[in-house]
C-alpha positions in Angstrom: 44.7 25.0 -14.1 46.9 24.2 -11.2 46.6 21.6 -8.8 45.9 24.1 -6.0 43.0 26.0 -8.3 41.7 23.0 -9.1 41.4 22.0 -5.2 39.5 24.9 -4.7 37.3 24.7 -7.6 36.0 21.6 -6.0 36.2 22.5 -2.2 33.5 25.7 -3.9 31.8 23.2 -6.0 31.0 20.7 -2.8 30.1 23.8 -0.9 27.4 25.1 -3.8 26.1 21.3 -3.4 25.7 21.2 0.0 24.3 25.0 0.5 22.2 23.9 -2.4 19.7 26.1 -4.5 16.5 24.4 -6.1 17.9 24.4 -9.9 16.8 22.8 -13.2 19.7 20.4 -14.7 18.7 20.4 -18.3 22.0 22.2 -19.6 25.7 22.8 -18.9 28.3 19.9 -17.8 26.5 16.3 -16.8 28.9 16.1 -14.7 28.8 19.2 -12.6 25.1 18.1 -12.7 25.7 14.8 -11.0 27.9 16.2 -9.0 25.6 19.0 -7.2 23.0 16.3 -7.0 24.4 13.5 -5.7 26.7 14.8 -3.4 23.9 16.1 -0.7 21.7 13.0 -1.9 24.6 11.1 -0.8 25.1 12.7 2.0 21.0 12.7 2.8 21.1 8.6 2.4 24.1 8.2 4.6 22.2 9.9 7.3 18.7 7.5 6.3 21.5 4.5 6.9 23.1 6.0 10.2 19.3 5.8 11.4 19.7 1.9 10.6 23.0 1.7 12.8 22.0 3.6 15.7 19.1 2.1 16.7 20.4 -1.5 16.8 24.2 -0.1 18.6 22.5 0.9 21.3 19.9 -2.1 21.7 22.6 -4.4 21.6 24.0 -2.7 24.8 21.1 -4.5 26.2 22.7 -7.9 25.8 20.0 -9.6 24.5 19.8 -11.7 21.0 15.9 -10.9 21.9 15.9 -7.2 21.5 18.1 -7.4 18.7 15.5 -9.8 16.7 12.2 -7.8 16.9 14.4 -4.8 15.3 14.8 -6.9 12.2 11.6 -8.6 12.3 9.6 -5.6 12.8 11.9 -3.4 9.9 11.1 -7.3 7.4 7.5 -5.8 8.6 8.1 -2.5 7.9 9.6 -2.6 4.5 5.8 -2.4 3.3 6.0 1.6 4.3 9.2 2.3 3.3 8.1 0.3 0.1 4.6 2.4 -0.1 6.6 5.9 0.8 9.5 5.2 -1.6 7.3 4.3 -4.4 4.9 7.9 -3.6 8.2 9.4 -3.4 9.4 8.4 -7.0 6.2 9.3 -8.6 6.2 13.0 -6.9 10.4 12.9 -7.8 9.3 12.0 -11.7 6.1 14.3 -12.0 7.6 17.6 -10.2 10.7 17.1 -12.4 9.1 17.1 -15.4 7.1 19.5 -14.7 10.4 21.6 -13.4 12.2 20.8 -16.9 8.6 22.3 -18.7 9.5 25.5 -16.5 5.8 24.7 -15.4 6.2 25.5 -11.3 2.7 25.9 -10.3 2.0 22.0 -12.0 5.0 21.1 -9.7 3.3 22.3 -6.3 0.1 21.1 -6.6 2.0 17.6 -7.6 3.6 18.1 -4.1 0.5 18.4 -2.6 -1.3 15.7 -4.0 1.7 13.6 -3.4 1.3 14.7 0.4 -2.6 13.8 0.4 -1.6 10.7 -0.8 1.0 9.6 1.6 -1.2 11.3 4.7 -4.3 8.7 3.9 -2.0 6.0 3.2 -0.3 6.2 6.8 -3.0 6.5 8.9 -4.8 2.7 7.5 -1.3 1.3 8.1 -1.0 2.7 11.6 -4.5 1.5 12.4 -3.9 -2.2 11.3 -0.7 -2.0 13.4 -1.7 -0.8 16.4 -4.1 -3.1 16.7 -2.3 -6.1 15.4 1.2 -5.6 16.2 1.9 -8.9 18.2 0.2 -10.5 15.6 2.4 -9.5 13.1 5.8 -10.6 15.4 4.3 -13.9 15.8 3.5 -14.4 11.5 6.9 -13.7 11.1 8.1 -15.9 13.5 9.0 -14.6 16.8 9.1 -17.0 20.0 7.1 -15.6 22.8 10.4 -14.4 24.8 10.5 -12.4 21.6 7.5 -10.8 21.9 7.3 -10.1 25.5 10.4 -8.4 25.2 9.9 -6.1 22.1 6.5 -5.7 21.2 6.2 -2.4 22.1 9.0 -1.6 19.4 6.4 -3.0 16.6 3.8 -1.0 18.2 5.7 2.5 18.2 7.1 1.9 14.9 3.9 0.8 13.1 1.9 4.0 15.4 4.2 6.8 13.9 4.5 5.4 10.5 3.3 9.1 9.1 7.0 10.2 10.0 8.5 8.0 8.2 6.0 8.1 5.0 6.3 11.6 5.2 9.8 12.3 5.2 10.4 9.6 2.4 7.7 11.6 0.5 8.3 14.9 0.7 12.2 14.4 0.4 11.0 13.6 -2.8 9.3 16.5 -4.2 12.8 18.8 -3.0 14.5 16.2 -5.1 12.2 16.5 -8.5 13.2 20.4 -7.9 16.6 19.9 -7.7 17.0 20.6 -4.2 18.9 17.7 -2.4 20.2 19.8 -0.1 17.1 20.7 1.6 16.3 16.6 1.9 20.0 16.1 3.1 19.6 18.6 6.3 15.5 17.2 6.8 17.7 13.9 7.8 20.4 15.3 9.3 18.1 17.2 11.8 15.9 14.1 12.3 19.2 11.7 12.7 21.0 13.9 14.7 18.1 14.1 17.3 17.2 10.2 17.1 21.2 10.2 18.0 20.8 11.9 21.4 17.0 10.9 22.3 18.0 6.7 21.8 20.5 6.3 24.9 18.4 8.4 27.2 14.7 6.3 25.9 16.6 2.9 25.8 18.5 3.4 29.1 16.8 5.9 31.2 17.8 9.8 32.1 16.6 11.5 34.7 13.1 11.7 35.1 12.8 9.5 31.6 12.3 5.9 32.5 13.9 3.1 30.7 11.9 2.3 28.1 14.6 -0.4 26.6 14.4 -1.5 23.2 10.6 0.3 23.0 12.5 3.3 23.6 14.5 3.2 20.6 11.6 3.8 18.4 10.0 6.2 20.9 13.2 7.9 19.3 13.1 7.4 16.4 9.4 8.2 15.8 10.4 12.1 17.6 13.6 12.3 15.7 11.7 11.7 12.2 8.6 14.1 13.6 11.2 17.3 13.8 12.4 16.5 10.2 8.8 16.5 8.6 8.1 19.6 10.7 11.2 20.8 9.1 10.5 20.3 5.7 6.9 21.8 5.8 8.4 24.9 7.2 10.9 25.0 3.9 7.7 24.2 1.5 5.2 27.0 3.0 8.3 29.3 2.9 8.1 30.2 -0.4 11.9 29.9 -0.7 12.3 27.3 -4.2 10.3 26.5 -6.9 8.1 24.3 -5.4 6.1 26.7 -3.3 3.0 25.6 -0.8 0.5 27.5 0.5 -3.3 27.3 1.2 -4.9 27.2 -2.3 -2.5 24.8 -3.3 -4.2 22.1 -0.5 -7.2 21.3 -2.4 -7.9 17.7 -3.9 -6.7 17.7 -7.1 -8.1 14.0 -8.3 -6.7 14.4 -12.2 -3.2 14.7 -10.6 -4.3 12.3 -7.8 -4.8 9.8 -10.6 -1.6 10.6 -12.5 0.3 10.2 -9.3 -1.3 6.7 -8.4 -0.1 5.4 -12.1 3.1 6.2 -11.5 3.4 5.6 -7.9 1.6 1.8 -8.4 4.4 0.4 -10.4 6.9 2.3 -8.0 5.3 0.8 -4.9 4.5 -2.2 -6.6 8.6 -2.6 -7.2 9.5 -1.7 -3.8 6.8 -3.8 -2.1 8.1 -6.8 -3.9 11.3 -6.3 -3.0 10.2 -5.4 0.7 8.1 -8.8 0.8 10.7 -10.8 -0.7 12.8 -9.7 2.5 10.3 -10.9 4.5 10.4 -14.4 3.1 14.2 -14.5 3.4 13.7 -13.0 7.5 11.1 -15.5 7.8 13.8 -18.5 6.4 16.4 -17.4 8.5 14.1 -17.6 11.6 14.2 -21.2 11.3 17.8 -21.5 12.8 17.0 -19.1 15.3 17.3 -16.1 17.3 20.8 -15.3 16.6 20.6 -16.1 13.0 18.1 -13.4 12.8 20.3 -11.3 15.5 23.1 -11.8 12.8 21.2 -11.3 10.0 19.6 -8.3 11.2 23.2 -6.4 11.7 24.8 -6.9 8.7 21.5 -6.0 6.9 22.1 -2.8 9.0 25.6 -2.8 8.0 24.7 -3.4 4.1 21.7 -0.5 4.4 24.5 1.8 5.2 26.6 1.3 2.1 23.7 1.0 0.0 22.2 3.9 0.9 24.7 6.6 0.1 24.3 4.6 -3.1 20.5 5.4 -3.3 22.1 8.9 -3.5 24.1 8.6 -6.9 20.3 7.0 -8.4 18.0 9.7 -7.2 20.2 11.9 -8.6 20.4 10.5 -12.2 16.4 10.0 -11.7 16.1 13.4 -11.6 18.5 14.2 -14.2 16.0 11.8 -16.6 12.9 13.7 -15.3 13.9 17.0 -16.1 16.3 16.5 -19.3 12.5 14.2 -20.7 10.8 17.7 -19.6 13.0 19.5 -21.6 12.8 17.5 -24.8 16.6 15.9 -24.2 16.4 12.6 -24.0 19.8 11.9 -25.3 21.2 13.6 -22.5 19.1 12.0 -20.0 20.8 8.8 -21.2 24.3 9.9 -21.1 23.7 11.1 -17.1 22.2 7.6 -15.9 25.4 5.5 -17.9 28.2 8.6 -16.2 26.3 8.0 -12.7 25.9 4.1 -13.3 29.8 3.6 -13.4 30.6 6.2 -10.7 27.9 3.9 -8.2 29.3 0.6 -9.6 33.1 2.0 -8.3 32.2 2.7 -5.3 30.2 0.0 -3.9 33.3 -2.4 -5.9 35.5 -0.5 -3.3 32.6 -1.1 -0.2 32.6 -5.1 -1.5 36.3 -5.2 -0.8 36.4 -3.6 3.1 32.9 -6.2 3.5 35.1 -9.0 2.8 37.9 -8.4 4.5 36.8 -6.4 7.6 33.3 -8.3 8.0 34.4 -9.6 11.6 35.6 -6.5 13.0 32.5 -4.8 11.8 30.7 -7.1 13.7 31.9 -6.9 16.5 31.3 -3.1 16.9 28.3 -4.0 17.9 28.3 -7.6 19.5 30.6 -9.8 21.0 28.1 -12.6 20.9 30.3 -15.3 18.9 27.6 -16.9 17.5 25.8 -13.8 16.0 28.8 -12.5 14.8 29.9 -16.0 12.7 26.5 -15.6 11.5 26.6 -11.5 10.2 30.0 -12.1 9.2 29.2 -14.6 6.5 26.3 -12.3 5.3 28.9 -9.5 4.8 31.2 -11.4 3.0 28.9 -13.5 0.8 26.5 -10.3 -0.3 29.5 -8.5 -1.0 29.9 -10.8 -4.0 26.8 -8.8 -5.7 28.0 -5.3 -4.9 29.3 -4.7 -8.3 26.6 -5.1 -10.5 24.1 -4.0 -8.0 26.0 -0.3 -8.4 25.0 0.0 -11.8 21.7 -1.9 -11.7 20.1 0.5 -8.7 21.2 3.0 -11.0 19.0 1.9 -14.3 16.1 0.6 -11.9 15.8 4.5 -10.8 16.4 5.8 -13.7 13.2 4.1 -15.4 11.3 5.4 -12.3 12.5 8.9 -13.0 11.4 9.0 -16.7 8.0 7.4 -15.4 8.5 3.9 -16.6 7.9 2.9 -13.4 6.5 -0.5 -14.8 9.6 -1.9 -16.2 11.7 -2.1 -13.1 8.0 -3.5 -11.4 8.3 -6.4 -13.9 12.2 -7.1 -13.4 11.7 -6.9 -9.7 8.6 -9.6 -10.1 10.9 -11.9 -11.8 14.1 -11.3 -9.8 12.9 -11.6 -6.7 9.9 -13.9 -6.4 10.6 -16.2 -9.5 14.1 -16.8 -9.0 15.5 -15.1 -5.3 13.1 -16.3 -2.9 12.9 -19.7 -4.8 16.2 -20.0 -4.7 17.1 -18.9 -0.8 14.8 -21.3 0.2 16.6 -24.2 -1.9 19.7 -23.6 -0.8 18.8 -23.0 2.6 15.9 -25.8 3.3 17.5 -28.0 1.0 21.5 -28.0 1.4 24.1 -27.9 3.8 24.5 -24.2 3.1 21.3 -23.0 5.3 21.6 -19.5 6.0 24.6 -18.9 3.7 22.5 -20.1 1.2 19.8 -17.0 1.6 23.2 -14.8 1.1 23.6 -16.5 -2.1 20.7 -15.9 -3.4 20.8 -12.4 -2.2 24.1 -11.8 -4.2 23.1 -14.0 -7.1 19.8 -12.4 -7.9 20.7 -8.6 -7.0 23.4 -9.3 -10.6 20.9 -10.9 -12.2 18.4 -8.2 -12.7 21.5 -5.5 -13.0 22.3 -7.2 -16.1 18.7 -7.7 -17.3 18.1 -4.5 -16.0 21.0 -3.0 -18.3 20.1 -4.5 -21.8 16.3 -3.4 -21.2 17.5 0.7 -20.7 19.8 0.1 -24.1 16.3 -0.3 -25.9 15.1 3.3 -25.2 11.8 2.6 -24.5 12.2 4.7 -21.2 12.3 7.8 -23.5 8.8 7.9 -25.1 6.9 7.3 -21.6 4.6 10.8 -20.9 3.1 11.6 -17.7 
């Protein structure tokens, strides 16, 4: 094969990924497998981690440390949803796969459905308690009352229109157990590339729109991530993939209800630890003040942006595991997640090196406050130092989730983060003369950790006999 039919193989191959047809991955090349998945899952997550950027580049324009704080103290906050939406997410990724590799299509809709029950009920407690305790929540995790004044209506939009943000998450989900990353990609694409145009003219004023400041950035984002969810339903009651809704599929199921909770508590469960364990480090860092959080905030928002595209290469080898399990293949489920493992762990290796030595001018795209950007800075470069197992480890950690062993990744998450990260952050930091660079640390140090435990506990195979 020449150089330039070999070119074009690709360029048709990247084209077929990003068109995308709903498929079922249980034969042919792994590689052409990861490849057509991960590419618009990549693609899908870089857009979830432009959302992260484009909210705080515009609030900074506001010149105010203030602003820039509730952002990251309300997203510490709001970690729980993406935790609670993530986690329904996996389960409805695992069970629709499997039930895509058993060829069974009509068990893989109605798992969409009660996934989408599930998430709907969910949302609305969460928006109640928000709504009506929004400023409560600033000042638990530490806001000052110029804080709060200044961007409490942020906490209150976000918390309000939680639905869009559980729902997208969710059913992003289901398209992926059925093979479709493409149709998740352009949900977040259409939702992103709205929440792009709406933030200046909400945060700044247009016309006969007031300025809402940094309120209006989730005014935004809440419409931008509405359109997306209204654009996914539209694929699902279509009837243009496998997964196919329509009204006698939306009837309470509470055998698959039940199934879906199993799966989804140890997913949640995961991702909620890892969400609160956030909050603890937000809430340490708040002791040295507003533009260590300011700081902090950013380069969390910098970090999100790699990491996500990242997420893109472990859904895919999730679903991979789901439907090769489905298809009585386990050995081929195994050789996907340790191809996609070292193609993660290269990239983000390459991401650690540009962190390091481009930290400050990455900064300073979106602040020229000196003291915000010594603190960011030294979170780019210090995190950094975990990149490279944290490739591989995101990869095993969704891999268990995609065979429905959602409990093993619960228990490393347990022990990483609350035994030994939090502990630690708050050591170094309370305790030393590192004080914020000592929550990096920890951040780097504990991220390898449970990459490597993470690693030697998929080598055992365990993964292989769960059923759900």
């Amino acid at each position: 094969m020449t150089a330039s039919t070999k070119k074009a193989s690709i360029f048709n191959l990247f084209k077929q990924a990003v068109l995308g047809t709903e498929q079922n991955f249980t034969e042919g090349s792994i590689n052409r497998a990861i490849f057509l998945l991960s590419i618009p899952m990549i693609l899908e997550m870089a857009m979830e981690s432009v959302f992260a950027l484009v909210d705080i580049f515009f609030v900074s324009r506001l010149n105010s440390s203030d602003s820039v704080a509730v952002i990251g103290l309300t997203e510490s906050m709001l970690a729980i949803v993406y935790s609670l939406a993530m986690g329904i997410s996996m389960s409805a990724t695992a069970m629709v796969a499997r039930r895509v590799g058993e060829k069974d299509t009509e068990g893989a809709a109605v798992a969409g459905v009660q996934a989408i029950f599930l998430g709907v009920g969910l949302s609305l407690l969460i928006s109640l308690s928000g709504v009506i305790f929004y400023k409560d929540i600033l000042r638990l995790m530490g806001a000052s009352e110029s804080v709060i004044a200044i961007g409490s209506g942020y906490t209150f939009w976000m918390f309000a229109g939680n639905m869009s943000i559980m729902m997208l998450f969710l059913i992003n989900g289901i398209f992926r157990g059925a093979g479709n990353a493409a149709i998740a990609m352009r949900s977040l694409w259409v939702a992103n590339i709205l929440n792009m145009i709406l933030d200046p003219i909400f945060i700044f004023g247009w016309g006969p729109v007031p300025a809402f400041g940094v309120k209006g950035a989730a005014i935004a984002t809440n419409i931008g991530r509405s359109v997306g969810v209204a654009f996914q339903l539209y694929y699902l009651f279509s009837s243009k993939g496998i997964v196919k809704l329509n009204a006698k599929n939306f009837v309470l199921d509470w055998e698959v209800i039940k199934r879906l909770v199993n799966v989804s508590l140890g997913a949640t469960g995961q991702f909620l630890i890892s969400s609160a364990s956030w909050i603890f480090l937000a809430r340490i860092i708040a002791q040295f003040g507003s533009a260590a959080v300011a700081g902090y905030t950013i380069a969390i928002r910098v970090i999100i942006f790699t990491i996500l595209p990242s997420w893109g290469m472990a859904n895919a080898a999730a679903t991979l595991v789901g439907q090769n399990l489905g298809a009585g293949q386990p050995e081929r489920a195994e050789k996907s997640v340790w191809k996609a493992g070292f193609m993660n762990m290269v990239f983000l290796g390459l991401v650690s090196i540009v962190f390091y030595f481009a930290s400050e001018a990455i900064l300073k795209f979106f602040t020229q406050d000196v003291e915000v950007i010594d603190y960011g800075t030294r979170c780019l470069q210090i995190v950094a130092f975990g990149y490279i197992m944290y490739g591989y480890g995101m990869v095993i950690s969704q891999s268990f989730n995609g065979a429905g062993d959602t409990k093993t990744p619960t228990i490393l998450s347990f022990c990483g983060f609350w035994l030994f990260q939090i502990p630690l952050a708050y050591f170094l930091a309370m305790k030393t003369n590192l004080q914020t660079d000592g929550v990096f640390w920890a951040i780097a140090i504990a991220e390898s950790a449970m990459a490597i435990a993470g690693i030697i506990i998929f080598r055992r195979g365990n993964w292989k006999k769960v059923k759900i």
